[in-house]
VMD Tcl script that draws the C-alpha trace (Angstrom):
set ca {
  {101.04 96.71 89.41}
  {100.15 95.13 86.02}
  {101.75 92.01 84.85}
  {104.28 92.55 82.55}
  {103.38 89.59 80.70}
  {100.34 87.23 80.69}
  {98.80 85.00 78.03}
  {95.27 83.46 77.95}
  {92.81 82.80 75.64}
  {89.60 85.47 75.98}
  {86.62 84.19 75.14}
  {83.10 86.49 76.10}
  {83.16 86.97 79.50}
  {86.93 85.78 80.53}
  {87.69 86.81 83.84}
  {91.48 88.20 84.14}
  {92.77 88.87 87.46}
  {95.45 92.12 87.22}
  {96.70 94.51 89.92}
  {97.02 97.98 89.15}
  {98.59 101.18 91.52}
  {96.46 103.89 89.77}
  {92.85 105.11 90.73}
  {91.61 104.25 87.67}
  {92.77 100.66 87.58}
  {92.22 99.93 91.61}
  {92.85 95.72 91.84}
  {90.12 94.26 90.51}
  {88.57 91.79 87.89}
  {88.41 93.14 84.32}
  {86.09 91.38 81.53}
  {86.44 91.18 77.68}
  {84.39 90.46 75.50}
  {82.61 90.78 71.47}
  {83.58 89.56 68.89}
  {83.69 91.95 65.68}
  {81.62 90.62 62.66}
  {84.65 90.67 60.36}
  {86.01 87.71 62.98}
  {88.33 89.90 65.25}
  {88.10 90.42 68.81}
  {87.44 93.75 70.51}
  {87.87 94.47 74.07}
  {85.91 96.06 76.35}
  {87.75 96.10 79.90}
  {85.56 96.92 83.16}
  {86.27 96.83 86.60}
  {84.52 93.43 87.64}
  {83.57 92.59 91.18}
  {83.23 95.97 93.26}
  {82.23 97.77 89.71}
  {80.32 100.72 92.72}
  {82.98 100.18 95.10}
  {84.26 103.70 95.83}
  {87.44 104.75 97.96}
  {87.04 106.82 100.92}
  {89.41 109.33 101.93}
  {93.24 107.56 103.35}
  {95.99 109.69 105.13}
  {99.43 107.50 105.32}
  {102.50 109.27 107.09}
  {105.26 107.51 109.14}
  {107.63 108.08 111.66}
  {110.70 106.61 112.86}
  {109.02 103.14 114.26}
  {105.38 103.15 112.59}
  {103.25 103.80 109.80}
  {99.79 105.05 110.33}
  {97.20 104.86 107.76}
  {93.84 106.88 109.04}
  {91.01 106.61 106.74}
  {88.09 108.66 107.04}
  {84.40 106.79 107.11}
  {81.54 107.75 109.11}
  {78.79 105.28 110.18}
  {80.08 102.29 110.61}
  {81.10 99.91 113.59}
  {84.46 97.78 114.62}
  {83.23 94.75 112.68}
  {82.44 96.18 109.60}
  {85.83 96.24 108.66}
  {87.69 93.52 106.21}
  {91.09 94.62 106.87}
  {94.10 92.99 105.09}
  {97.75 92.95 104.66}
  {99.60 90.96 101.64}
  {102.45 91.41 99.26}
  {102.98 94.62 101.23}
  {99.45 96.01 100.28}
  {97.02 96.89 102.87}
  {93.62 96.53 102.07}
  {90.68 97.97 103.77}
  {87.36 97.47 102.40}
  {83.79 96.63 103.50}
  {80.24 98.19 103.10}
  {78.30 101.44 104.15}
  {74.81 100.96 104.76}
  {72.25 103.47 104.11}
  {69.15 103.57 105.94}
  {66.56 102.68 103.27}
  {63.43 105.17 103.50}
  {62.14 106.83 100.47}
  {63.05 110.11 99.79}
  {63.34 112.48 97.21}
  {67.17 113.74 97.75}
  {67.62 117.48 96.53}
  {71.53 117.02 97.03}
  {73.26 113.66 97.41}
  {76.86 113.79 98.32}
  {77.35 111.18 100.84}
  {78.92 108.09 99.48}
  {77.29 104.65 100.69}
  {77.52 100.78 99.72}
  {81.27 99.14 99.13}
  {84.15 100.60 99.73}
  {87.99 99.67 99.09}
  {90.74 101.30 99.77}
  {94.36 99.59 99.13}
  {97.56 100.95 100.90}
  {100.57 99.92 99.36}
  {103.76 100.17 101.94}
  {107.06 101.03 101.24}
  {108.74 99.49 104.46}
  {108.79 96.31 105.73}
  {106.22 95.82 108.37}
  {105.75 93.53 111.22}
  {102.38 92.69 110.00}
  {102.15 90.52 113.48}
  {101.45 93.77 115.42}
  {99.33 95.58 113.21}
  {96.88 97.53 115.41}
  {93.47 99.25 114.39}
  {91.09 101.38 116.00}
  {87.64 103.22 115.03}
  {86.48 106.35 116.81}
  {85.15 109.12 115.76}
  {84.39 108.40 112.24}
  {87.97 107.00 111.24}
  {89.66 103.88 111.09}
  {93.52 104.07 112.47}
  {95.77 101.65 111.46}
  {99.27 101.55 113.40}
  {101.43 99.27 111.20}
  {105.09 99.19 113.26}
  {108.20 99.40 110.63}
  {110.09 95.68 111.19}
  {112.91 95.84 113.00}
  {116.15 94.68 111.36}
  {117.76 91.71 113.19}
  {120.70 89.79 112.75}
  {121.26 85.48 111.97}
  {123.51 83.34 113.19}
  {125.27 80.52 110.79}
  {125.18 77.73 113.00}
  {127.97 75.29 112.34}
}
mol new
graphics top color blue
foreach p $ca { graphics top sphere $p radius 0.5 }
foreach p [lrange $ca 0 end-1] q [lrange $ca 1 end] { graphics top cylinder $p $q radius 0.2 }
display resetview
């Protein structure tokens, strides 16, 4: 989600932290930068930070008591993973190594280096009790939907 509102002064290279729900504007850092020779500034806004980070494939569904968020990515092992949960967002991320050999690829499909993916959850989550799991090839996250309790006022 993008500020509504932010002021700062952008000078070359400023570094603005915004959020963003779409694809095309995953959370990241963007940059701005040159100044026009008539004095005024013109933007150019990049994804800063993971600029080759890509997003591997994410399945969420829920049922009555969980949320499960299975995301697909071959080749990697159980500590691999940076796995996160803030602000109701869960973020995955972390990096697919290839084995370096030199080769002359005739097809290249197979996505490798950093990855992100970021989850953002509609329910409220006990995020005390969020399990994970790799097998297989995919990373399963069981998030279980937070309960709804009662207070007392005490007098």
């Amino acid at each position: 989600m993008v500020p509504k509102t932010f002021s700062c002064k952008l000078g070359e290279n400023q570094m603005i932290k915004i959020e963003s729900k779409t694809d095309k504007q995953r959370p990241g850092w963007l940059a701005a930068s040159e100044a026009e020779p008539n004095g005024s500034t013109h933007f150019h806004w990049r994804v800063m930070g993971s600029p080759l980070a890509w997003r591997p494939p994410t399945d969420v569904y829920a049922t009555d008591e969980i949320i499960i968020v299975r995301i697909e990515i071959a080749g990697m092992r159980d500590g691999e993973f940076v796995i996160s949960f803030e602000n109701q967002i869960l973020s995955v991320r972390g990096i697919r190594l290839d084995q370096p050999e030199k080769r002359a690829y005739h097809q290249m499909e197979i996505r490798f280096g950093e990855f992100r993916t970021d989850v953002e959850l509609h329910w409220p989550i006990d995020a005390e009790n969020i399990d994970a799991e790799y097998r297989d090839g995919f990373l399963r996250l069981v998030l279980p939907k937070a309960t709804p309790h009662s207070v007392e006022i005490q007098e």
